[in-house]
C-alpha positions as CSV (number, residue, x, y, z in Angstrom):
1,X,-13.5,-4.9,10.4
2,X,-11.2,-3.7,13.4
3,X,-12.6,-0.4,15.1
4,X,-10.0,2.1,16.3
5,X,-10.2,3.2,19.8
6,X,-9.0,6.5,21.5
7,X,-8.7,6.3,25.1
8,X,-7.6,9.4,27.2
9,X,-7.5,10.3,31.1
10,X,-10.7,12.2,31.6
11,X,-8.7,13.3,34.7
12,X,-5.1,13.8,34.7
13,X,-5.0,12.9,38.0
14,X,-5.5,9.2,37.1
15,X,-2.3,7.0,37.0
16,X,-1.6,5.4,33.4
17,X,-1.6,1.9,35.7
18,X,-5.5,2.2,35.1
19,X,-5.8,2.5,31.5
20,X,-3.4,-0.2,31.2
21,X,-5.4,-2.3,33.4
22,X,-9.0,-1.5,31.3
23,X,-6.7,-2.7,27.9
24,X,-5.7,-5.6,29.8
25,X,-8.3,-7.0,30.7
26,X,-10.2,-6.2,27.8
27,X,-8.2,-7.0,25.0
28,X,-5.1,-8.6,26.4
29,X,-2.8,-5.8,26.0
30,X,0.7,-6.2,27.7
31,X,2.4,-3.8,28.7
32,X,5.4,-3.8,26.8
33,X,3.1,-2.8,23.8
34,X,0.7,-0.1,26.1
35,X,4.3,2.0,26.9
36,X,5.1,1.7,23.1
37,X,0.9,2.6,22.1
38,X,0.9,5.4,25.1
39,X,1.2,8.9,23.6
40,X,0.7,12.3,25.6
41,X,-2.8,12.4,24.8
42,X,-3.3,8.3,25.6
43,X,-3.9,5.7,23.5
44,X,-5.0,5.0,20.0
45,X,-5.8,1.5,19.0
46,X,-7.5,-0.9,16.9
47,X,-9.6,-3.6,18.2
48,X,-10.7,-6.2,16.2
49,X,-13.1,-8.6,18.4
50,X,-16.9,-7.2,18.7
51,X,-17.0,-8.7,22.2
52,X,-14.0,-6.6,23.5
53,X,-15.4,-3.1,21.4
54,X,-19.0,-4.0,23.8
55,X,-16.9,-4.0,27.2
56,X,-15.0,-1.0,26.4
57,X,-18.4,1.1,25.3
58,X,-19.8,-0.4,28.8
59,X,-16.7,0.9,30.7
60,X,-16.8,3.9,28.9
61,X,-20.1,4.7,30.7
62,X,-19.6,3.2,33.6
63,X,-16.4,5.3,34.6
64,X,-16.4,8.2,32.4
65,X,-15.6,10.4,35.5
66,X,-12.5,8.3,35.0
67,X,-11.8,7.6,31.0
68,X,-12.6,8.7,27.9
69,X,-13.6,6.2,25.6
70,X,-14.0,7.2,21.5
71,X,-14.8,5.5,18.4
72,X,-14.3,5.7,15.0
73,X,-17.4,5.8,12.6
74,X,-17.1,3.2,10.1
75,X,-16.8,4.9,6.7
76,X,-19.7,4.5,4.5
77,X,-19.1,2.7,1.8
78,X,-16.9,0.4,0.4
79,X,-13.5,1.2,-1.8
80,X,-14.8,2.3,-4.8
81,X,-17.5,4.5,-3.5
82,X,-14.8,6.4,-1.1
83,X,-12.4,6.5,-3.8
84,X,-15.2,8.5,-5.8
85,X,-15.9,10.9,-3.0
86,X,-12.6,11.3,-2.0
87,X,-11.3,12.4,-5.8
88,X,-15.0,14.9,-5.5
89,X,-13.5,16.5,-1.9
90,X,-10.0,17.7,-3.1
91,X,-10.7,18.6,-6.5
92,X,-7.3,20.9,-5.9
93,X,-5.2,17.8,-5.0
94,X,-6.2,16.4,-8.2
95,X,-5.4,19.2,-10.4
96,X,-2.2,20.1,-9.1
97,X,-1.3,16.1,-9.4
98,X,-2.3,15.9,-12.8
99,X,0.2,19.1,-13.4
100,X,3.1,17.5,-12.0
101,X,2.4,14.2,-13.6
102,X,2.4,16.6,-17.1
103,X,5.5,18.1,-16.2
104,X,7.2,15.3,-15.6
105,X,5.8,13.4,-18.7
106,X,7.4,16.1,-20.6
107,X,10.7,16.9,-19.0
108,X,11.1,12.9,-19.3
109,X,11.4,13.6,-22.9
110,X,14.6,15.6,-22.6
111,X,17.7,13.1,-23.0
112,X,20.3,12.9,-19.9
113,X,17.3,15.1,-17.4
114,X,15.1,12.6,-18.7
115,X,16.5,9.8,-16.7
116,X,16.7,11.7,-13.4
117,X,13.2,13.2,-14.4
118,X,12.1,9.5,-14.3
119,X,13.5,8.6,-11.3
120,X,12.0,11.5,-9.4
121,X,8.7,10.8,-10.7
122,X,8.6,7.1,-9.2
123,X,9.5,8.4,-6.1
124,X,6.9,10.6,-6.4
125,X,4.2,8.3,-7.3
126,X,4.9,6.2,-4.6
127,X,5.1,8.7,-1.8
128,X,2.1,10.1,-3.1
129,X,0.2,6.8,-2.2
130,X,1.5,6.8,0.8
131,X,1.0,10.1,1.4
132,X,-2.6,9.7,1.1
133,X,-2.8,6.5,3.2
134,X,-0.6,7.5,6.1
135,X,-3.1,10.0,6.5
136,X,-6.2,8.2,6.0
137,X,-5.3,5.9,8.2
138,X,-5.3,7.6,11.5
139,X,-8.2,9.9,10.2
140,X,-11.7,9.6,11.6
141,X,-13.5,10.8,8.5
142,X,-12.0,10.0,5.0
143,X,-13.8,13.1,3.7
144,X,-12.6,15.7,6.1
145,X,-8.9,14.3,6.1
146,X,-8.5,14.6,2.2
147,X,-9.2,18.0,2.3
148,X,-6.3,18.7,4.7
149,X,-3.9,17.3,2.1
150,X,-1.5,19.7,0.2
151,X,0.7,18.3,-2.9
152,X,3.8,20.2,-1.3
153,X,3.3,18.0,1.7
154,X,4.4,14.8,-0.7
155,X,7.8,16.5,-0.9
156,X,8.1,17.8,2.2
157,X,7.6,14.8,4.3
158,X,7.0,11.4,1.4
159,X,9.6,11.8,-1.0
160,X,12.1,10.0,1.0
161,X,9.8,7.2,1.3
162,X,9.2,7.4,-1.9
163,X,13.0,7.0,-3.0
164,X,12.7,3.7,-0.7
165,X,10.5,2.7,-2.5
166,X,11.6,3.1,-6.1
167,X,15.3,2.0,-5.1
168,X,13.6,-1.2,-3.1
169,X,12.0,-1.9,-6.4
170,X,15.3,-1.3,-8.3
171,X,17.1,-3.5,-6.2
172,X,14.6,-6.1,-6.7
173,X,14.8,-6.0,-10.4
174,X,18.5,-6.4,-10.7
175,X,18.0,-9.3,-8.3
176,X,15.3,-10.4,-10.4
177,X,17.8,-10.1,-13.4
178,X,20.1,-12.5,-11.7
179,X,17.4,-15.0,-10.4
180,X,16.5,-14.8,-14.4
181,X,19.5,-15.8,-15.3
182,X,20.2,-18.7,-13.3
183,X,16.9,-20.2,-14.4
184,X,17.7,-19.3,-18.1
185,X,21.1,-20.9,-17.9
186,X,19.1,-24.0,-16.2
187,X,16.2,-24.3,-18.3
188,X,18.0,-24.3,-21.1
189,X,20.6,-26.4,-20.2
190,X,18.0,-29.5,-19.7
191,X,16.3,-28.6,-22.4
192,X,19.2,-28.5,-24.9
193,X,20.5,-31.4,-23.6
194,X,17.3,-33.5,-24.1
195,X,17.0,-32.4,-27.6
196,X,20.9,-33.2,-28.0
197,X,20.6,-36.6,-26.8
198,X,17.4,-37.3,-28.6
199,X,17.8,-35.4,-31.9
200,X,21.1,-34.4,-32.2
201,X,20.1,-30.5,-32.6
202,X,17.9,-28.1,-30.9
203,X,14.1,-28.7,-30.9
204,X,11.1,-28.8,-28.6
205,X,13.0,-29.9,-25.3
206,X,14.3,-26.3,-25.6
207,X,11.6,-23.9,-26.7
208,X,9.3,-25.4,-24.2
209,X,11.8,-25.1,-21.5
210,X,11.9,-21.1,-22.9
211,X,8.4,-21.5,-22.6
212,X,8.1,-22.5,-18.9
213,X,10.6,-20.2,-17.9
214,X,8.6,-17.1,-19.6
215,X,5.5,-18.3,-17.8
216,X,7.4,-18.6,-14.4
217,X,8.5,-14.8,-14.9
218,X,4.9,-13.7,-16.0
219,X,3.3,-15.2,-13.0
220,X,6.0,-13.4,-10.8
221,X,5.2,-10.4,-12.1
222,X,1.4,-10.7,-11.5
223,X,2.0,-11.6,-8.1
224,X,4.0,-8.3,-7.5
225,X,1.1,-6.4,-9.4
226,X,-1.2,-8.3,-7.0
227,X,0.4,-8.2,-3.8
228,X,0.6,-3.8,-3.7
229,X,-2.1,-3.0,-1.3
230,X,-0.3,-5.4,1.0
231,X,2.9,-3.5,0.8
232,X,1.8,0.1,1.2
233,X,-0.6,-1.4,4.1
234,X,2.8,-2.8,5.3
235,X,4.2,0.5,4.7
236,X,2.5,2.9,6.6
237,X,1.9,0.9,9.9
238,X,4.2,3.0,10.8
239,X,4.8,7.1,9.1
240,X,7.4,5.8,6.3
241,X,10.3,6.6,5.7
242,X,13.6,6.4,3.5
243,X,14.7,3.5,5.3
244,X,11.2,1.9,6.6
245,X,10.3,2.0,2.9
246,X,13.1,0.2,1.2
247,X,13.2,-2.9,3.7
248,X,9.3,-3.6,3.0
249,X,9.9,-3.9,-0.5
250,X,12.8,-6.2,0.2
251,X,10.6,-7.9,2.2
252,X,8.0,-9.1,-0.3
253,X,9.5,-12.4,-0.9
254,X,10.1,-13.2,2.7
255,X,7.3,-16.4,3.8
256,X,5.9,-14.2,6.2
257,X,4.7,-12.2,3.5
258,X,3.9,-14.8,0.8
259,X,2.1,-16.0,3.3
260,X,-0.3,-13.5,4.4
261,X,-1.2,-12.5,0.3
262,X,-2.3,-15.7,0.0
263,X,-4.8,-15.2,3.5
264,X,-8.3,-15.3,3.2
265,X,-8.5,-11.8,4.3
266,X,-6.3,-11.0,1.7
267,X,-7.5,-12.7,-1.4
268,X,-10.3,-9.9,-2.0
269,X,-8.1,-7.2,-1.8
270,X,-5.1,-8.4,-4.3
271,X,-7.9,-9.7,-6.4
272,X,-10.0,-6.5,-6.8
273,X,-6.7,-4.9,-7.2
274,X,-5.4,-6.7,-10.0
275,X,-9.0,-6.3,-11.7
276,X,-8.5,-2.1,-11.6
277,X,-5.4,-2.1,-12.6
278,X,-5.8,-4.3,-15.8
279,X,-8.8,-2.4,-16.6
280,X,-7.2,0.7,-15.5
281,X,-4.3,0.6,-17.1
282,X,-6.5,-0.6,-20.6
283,X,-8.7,2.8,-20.5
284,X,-5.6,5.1,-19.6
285,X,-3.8,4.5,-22.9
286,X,-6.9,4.0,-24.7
287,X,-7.9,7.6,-23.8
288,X,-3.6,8.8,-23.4
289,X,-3.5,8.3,-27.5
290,X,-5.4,11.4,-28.2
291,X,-5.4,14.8,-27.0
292,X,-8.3,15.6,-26.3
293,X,-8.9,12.8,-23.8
294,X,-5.8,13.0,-22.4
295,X,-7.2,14.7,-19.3
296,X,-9.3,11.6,-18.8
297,X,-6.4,9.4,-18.4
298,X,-5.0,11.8,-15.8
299,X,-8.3,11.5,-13.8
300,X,-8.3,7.4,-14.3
301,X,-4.4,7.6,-13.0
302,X,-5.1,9.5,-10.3
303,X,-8.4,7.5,-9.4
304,X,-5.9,4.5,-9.4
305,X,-4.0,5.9,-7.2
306,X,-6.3,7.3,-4.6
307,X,-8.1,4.1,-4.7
308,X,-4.7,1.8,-3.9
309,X,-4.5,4.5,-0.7
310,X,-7.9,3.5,0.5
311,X,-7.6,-0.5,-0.3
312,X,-4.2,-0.2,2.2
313,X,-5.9,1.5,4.4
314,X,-9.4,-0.8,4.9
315,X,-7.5,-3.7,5.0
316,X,-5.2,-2.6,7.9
317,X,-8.4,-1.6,9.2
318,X,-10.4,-4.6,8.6
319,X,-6.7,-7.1,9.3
């Protein structure tokens, strides 16, 4: 797992040229990406290779008249364990979540404000997540940072991502629609014509080219499902924004990123992803049907969610 680094003139004396030349040598740094890293209080980074993390600890003692050298504590646990504390530490996140999420169930119901009610709930389901993991990510304890976090914050400073983010998706799906279509008019093209020319009707040819299609678009879809983490981890590299937002979702079916969900250091993230949600998503309307569990499948919703914040941010962390 990669180890973030903070490293600050202990001195202010001390000419940038120096920390520069301690990341150089180090890690390799160049240094058209140490004036885009260098902030006014230095330079956080994270470092992946355990040999370079030793040299900086031994140049951190060796010249701490010269540099400050810090470094993040590893969180305890893995993802479901710091999901569970995390949903334990802001117990007033949670409630006022599962309020809006009640709201907006309800003023979905009402036709016309219902659709604009739906609309503004995506977009704030998805800049909640990345609410949560933007901040996470640059937090030294998971803990500590959650309880900083304010629901108002979400439309403050996410909900623009957030809109990306649903109108990413949206322009995927009609794209999707398209893509659907084409294969449609294809599959069943060949597969009429085989029956034509062997039966004289309609028969198997077709219905199995249906078939195949329908299987093509179901394993699409599980892909998508699967590949999440990688796009909010994607996502809040950098803080997110409207425009940040929408061009990662466009970007899902770029090679690049095909690519790297289908990386070894990847595979166990998607993979224990696609497991919660499935099971998730079977408990939530299991306990949604009646009203007196209802505020269960509130908690397992929100659980979800916190838990897709703290899979985006471990991998970046481990990647």
């Amino acid at each position: 797992m990669a180890v973030k680094v903070k490293i600050e003139k202990a001195n202010p004396s001390i000419p940038d040229d120096f920390i520069f030349s301690v990341l150089s040598s180090t890690i390799g740094l160049s240094k058209e990406e140490f004036e885009k890293l260098k902030g006014e209080k230095g330079i956080s980074i994270y470092v992946k290779d355990e040999e370079a993390v030793n040299k900086l600890k031994l140049i951190a003692q060796k010249h701490s008249s010269l540099i400050k050298i810090e470094f993040e504590k590893t969180a305890e646990g893995g993802a479901f364990s710091i999901t569970n504390k995390l949903v334990r530490s802001n117990v007033g996140l949670a409630l006022s979540w599962s309020a809006l999420v009640v709201v907006f169930t309800l003023l979905s119901m009402v036709p016309i404000l219902g659709f604009f009610v739906n609309f503004l709930s995506g977009a704030f389901y998805y800049g909640f997540v990345l609410y949560v993991a933007y901040s996470l990510k640059d937090g030294d304890s998971f803990e500590e940072k959650i309880k900083e976090l304010k629901i108002g914050d979400v439309f403050r400073e996410y909900l623009g991502a957030g809109f990306g983010m649903s109108l990413g998706f949206f322009v995927l799906s009609l794209l999707g629609i398209a893509v659907l279509v084409v294969f449609g008019i294809i599959f069943g093209s060949l597969g009429a014509f085989s029956d034509i020319i062997t039966y004289g009707d309609l028969r198997e040819g077709f219905t199995g080219s249906m078939i195949a299609l329908s299987v093509l678009i179901l394993l699409v879809v599980m892909w998508l499902v699967y590949a999440i983490p990688l796009l909010f981890s994607k996502s809040i590299r950098e803080k997110p924004d409207f425009g940040s937002a929408f061009m990662e979702v466009l970007k899902m079916f770029t090679p690049s990123f095909i690519g790297e969900s289908f990386s070894g250091r990847y595979v166990s993230v998607g993979g224990i992803w696609s497991l919660i949600i499935t099971v998730g998503m079977i408990a939530f309307f299991l306990t949604f049907v009646f009203i007196i569990t209802i505020p269960v499948s509130l908690l397992i919703l929100y659980w979800m969610n916190l838990f897709l914040a703290v899979l985006s941010v471990l991998y970046i962390k481990k990647s």
